[in-house]
C-alpha positions as CSV (number, residue, x, y, z in Angstrom):
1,X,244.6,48.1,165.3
2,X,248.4,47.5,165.6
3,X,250.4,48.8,162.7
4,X,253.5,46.4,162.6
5,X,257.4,48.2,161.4
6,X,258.6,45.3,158.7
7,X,261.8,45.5,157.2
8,X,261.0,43.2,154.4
9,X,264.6,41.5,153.0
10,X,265.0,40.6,149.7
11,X,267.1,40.7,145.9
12,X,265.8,43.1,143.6
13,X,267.0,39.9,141.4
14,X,263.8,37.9,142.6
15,X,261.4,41.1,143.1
16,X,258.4,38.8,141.9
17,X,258.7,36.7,145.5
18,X,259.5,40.0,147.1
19,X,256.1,41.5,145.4
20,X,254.4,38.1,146.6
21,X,255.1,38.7,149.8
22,X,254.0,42.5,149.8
23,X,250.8,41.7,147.9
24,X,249.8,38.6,150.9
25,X,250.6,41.4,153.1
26,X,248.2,43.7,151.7
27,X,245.4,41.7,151.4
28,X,245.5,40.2,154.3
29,X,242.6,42.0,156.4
30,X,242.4,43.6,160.1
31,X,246.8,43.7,159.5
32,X,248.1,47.0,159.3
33,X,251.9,47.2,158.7
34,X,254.8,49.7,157.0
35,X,257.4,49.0,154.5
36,X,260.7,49.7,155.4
37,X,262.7,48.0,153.2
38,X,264.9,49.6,150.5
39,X,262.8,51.2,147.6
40,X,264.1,49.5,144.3
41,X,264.1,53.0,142.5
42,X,266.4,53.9,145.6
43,X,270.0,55.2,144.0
44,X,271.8,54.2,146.6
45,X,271.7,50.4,145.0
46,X,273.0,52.0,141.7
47,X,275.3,54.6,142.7
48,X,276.1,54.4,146.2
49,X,278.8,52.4,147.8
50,X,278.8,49.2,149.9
51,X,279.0,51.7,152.7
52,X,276.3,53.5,151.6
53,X,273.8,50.7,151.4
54,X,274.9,49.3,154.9
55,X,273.9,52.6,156.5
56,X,270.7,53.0,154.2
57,X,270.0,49.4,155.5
58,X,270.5,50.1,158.8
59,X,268.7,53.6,158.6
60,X,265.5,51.4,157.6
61,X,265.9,48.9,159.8
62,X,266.2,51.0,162.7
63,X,262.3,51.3,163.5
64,X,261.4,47.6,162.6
65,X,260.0,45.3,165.1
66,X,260.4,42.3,162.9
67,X,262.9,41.7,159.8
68,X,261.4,39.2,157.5
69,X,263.9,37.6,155.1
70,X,262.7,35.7,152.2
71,X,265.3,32.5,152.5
72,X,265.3,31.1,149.3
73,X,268.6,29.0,148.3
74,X,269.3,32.0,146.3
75,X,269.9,34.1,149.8
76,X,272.8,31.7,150.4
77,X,275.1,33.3,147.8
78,X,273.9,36.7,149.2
79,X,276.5,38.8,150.6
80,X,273.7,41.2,151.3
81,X,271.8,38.8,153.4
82,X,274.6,38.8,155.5
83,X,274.9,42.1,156.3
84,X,271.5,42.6,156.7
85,X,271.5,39.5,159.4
86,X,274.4,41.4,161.0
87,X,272.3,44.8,161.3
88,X,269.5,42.5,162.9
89,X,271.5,40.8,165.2
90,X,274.3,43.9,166.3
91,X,273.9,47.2,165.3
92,X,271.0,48.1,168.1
93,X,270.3,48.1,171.1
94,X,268.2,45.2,171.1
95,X,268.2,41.9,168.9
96,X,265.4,42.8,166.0
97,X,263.7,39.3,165.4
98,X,263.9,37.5,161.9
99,X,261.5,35.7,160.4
100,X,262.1,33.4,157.6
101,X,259.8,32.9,155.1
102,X,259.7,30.0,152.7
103,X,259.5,30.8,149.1
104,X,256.3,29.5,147.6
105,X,257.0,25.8,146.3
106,X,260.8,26.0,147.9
107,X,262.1,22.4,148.8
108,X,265.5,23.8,149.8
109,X,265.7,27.0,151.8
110,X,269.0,28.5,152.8
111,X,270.8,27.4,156.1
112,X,272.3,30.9,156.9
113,X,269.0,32.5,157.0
114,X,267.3,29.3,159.0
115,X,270.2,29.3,161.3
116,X,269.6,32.9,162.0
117,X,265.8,32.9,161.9
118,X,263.9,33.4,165.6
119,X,260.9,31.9,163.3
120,X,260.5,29.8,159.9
121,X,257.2,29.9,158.2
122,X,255.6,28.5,154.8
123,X,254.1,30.6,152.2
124,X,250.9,31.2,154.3
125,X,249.4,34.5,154.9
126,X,248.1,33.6,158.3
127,X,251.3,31.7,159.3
128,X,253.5,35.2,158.4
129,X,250.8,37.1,160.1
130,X,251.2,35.3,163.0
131,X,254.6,34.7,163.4
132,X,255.0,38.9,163.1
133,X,252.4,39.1,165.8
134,X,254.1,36.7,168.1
135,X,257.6,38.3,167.6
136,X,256.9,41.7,168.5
């Protein structure tokens, strides 16, 4: 079985989508996948500079074969989301696909995110599953 590299975006200010998303993940059977986003426990998001956290970012992002970004209206006001688009998009040596991931019971989803997005899903575990599979 495949083990899929996620980079897993997200605010530490909505963990309980973020943890949503990780516990679909887990469950899901015959899907085998590592973590890479930024641990919340991390002190680079306490202490460390903008800098800092752009290189930490990057760091984890550097393995991923998929980014998934959790594009609730809140990731509009993100300056975060930006950068970590940015990473996806620039900063190797091939494009890293996004995936966009409706919040569960989101009506209104952020345009950045969709405009950047190779893929939009629904709160689905087999849609996600799927979209990973068919972007790496």
């Amino acid at each position: 079985m495949k083990t899929y590299n996620l980079f897993i975006s997200h605010s530490w200010a909505y963990s309980n989508t973020y943890n949503g998303l990780v516990n679909l993940l887990d469950a899901r059977k015959y899907f085998s996948y590592r973590n890479y986003s930024v641990p919340k426990d991390d002190p680079v998001h306490t202490s460390g500079t903008d800098k800092q956290l752009y290189a930490a970012i990057k760091r984890q992002m550097a393995p991923c074969s998929v980014i998934l970004i959790l594009a609730g209206v809140y990731a509009s006001y993100s300056k975060w989301i930006d950068k970590e688009i940015q990473i996806a998009q620039n900063e190797f040596s091939s494009v890293k696909p996004i995936l966009a991931i409706r919040p569960r019971g989101s009506q209104r989803i952020s345009t950045k995110v969709t405009d950047a997005a190779d893929k939009i899903v629904g709160w689905n575990t087999e849609s996600i599953v799927s979209a990973i599979r068919e972007l790496t």
